[in-house]
C-alpha positions in Angstrom: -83.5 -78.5 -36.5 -87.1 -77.7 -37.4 -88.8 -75.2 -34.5 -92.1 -76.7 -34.8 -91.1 -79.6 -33.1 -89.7 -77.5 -30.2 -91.0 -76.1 -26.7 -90.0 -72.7 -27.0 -89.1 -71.0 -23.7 -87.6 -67.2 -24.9 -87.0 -65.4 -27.6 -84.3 -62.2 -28.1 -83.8 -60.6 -31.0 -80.7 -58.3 -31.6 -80.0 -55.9 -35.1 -80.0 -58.6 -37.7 -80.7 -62.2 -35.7 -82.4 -64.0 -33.4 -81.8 -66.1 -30.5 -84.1 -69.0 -29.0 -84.0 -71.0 -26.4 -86.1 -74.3 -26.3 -87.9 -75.7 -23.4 -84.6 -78.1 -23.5 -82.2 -75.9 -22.7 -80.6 -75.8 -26.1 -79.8 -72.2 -27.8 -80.1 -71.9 -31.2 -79.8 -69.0 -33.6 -80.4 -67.3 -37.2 -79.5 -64.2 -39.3 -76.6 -62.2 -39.9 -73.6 -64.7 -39.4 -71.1 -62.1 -37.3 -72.9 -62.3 -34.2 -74.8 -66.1 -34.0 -72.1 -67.9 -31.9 -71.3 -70.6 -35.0 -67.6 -70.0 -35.1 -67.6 -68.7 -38.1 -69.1 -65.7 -40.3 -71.8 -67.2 -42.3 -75.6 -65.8 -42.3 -77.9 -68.6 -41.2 -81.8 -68.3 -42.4 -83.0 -71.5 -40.7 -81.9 -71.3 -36.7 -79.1 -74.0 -35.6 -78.1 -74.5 -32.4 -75.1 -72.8 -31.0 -72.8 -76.6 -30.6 -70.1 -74.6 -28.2 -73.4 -74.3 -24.9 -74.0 -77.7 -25.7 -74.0 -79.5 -22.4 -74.7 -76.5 -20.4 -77.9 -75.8 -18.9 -79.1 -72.4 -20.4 -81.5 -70.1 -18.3 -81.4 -67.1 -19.9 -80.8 -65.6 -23.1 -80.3 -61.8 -24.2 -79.4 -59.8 -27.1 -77.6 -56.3 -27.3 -77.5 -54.7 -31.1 -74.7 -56.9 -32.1 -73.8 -59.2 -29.2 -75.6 -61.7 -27.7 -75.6 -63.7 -23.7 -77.1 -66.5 -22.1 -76.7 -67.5 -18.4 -76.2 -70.5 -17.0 -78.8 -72.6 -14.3 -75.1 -72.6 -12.1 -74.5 -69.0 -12.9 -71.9 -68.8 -15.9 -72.1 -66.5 -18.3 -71.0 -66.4 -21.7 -71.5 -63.9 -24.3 -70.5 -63.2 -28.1 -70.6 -60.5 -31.4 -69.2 -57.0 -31.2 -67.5 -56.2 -28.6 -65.1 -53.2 -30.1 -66.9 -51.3 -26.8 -66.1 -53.3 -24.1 -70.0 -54.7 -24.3 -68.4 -58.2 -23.2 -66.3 -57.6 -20.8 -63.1 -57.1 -23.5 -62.8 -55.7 -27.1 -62.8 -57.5 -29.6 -65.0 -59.6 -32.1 -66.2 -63.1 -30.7 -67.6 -65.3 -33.6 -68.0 -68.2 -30.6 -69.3 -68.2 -26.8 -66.5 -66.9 -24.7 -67.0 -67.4 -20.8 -67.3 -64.1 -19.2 -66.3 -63.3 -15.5 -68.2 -61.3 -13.4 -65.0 -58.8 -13.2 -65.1 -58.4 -16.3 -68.5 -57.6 -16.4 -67.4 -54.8 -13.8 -64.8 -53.4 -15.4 -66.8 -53.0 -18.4 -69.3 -51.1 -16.6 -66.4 -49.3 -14.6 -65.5 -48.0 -17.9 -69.2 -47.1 -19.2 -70.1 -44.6 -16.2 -66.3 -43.3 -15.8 -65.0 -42.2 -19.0 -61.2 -42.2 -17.1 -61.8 -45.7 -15.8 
């Protein structure tokens, strides 16, 4: 999917990749294949869409250092990459959009202001 021939409504950019969402709604991203959302670990120099948000209506998109979230026009959240510090809500290492719920959200915050959360 050539970007010339899309309506670009944001861009975030993260250590290593990038994320963009069009004017349509779709995300797509490129670089350093751990964190774009493809399923798999492959770098990716020309952006592709991230196939697992297809369908959903993307509002905003945002990049940590090594994880990356978009929101949802009915509020859902989802949210991939490193997570080995709770950044999503859990630990681990998400290669594909995982929905996130707003308690985890909390408790990962919980834990980020009390060290004995």
């Amino acid at each position: 999917l050539a970007l010339a021939s899309e309506r670009l409504r944001r861009v975030a950019c993260g250590a290593g990749f990038t994320l963009v969402l069009t004017a349509n709604g779709a995300v797509l991203t490129c670089g350093d294949g751990e964190v774009l959302g493809h399923g798999k670990s492959l770098d990716c120099n020309v952006p592709r869409p991230v196939e697992a948000l297809r369908g959903q209506a993307i509002i905003k998109i945002a990049c940590g250092e090594r994880h990356a979230a978009v929101l949802t026009a009915d509020g859902k959240l989802f949210a991939w990459g490193n997570s080995f510090d709770g950044q999503l809500g859990r630990t681990g290492l998400y290669s594909s959009p995982i929905s996130v719920s707003f308690t985890d959200v909390h408790e990962a915050a919980s834990a980020a202001f009390d060290p004995s959360f």
